[in-house]
C-alpha positions as CSV (number, residue, x, y, z in Angstrom):
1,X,28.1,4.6,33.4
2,X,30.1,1.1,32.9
3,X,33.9,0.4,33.4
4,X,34.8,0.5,29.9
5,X,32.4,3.3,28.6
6,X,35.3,5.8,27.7
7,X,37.0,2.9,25.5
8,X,34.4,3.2,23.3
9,X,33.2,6.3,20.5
10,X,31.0,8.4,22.0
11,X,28.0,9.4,19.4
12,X,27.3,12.9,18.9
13,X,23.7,12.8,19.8
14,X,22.8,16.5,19.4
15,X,24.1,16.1,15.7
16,X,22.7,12.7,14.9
17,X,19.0,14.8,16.3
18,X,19.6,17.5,14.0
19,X,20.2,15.7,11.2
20,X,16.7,13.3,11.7
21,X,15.1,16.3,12.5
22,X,16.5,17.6,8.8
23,X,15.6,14.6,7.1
24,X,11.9,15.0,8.4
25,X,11.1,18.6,7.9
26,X,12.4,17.7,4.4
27,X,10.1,14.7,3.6
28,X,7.4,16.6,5.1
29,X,7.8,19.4,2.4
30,X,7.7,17.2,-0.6
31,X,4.8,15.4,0.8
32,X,2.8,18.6,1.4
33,X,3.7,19.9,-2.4
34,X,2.9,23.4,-1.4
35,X,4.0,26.3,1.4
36,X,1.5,26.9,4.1
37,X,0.6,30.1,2.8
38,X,-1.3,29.1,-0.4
39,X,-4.3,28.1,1.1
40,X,-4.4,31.4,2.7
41,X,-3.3,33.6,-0.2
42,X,-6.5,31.5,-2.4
43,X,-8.7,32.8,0.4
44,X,-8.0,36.6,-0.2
45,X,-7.7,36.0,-3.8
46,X,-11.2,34.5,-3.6
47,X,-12.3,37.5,-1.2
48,X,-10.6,40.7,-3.6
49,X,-12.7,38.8,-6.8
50,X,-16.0,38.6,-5.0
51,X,-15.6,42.7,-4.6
52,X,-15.9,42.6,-8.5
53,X,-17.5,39.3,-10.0
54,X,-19.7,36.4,-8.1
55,X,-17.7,33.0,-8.7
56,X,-18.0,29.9,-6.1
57,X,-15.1,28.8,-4.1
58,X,-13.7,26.2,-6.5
59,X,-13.0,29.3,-9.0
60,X,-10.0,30.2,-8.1
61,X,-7.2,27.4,-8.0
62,X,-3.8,28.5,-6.7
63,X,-1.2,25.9,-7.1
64,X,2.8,26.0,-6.9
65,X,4.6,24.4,-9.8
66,X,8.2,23.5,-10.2
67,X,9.9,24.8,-13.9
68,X,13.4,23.7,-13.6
69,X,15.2,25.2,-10.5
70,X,12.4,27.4,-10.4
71,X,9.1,27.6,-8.4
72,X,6.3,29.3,-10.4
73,X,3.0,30.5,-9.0
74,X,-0.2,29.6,-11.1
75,X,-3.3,30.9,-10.2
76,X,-6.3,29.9,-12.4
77,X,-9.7,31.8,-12.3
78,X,-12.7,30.2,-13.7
79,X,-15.3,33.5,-14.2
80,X,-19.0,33.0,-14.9
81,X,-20.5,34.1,-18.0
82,X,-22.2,37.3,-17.5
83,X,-22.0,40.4,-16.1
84,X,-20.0,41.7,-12.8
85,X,-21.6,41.9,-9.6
86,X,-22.5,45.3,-8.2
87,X,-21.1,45.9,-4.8
């Protein structure tokens, strides 16, 4: 600590932190496009429509989409021609 150290403005550190930290975790989402649990909720999607019909794992897409102020959840299934599987 210097002579004149209490002349000068003292930074807020644990503010100026928070904010960064703010800043980051926001980029971070619109980099990513997409919660964390999408990739997830596609894997049980996949899993429930494999009880019923045989489609690969590129069949079902799950993808979040922005309409407006809102978020909207599409999920697209692509089913095989034919018949459903028996379990």
């Amino acid at each position: 600590m210097g002579l004149f150290d209490f002349l000068t403005a003292k930074k807020n550190t644990a503010s100026i932190a928070k904010e960064r930290l703010r800043i980051i975790v926001a980029q971070e989402r619109t980099s990513r496009g997409a919660p964390d649990y999408l990739p997830l909720l596609q894997r049980e999607l996949l899993e429930v429509i494999r009880k019923y019909v045989s489609v690969d794992v590129d069949a079902v897409k799950v993808d979040l989409v922005k309409d407006g102020d809102h978020d909207v959840l599409d999920i697209s299934v692509s089913l095989p021609d034919g018949r459903a599987a028996t379990a």
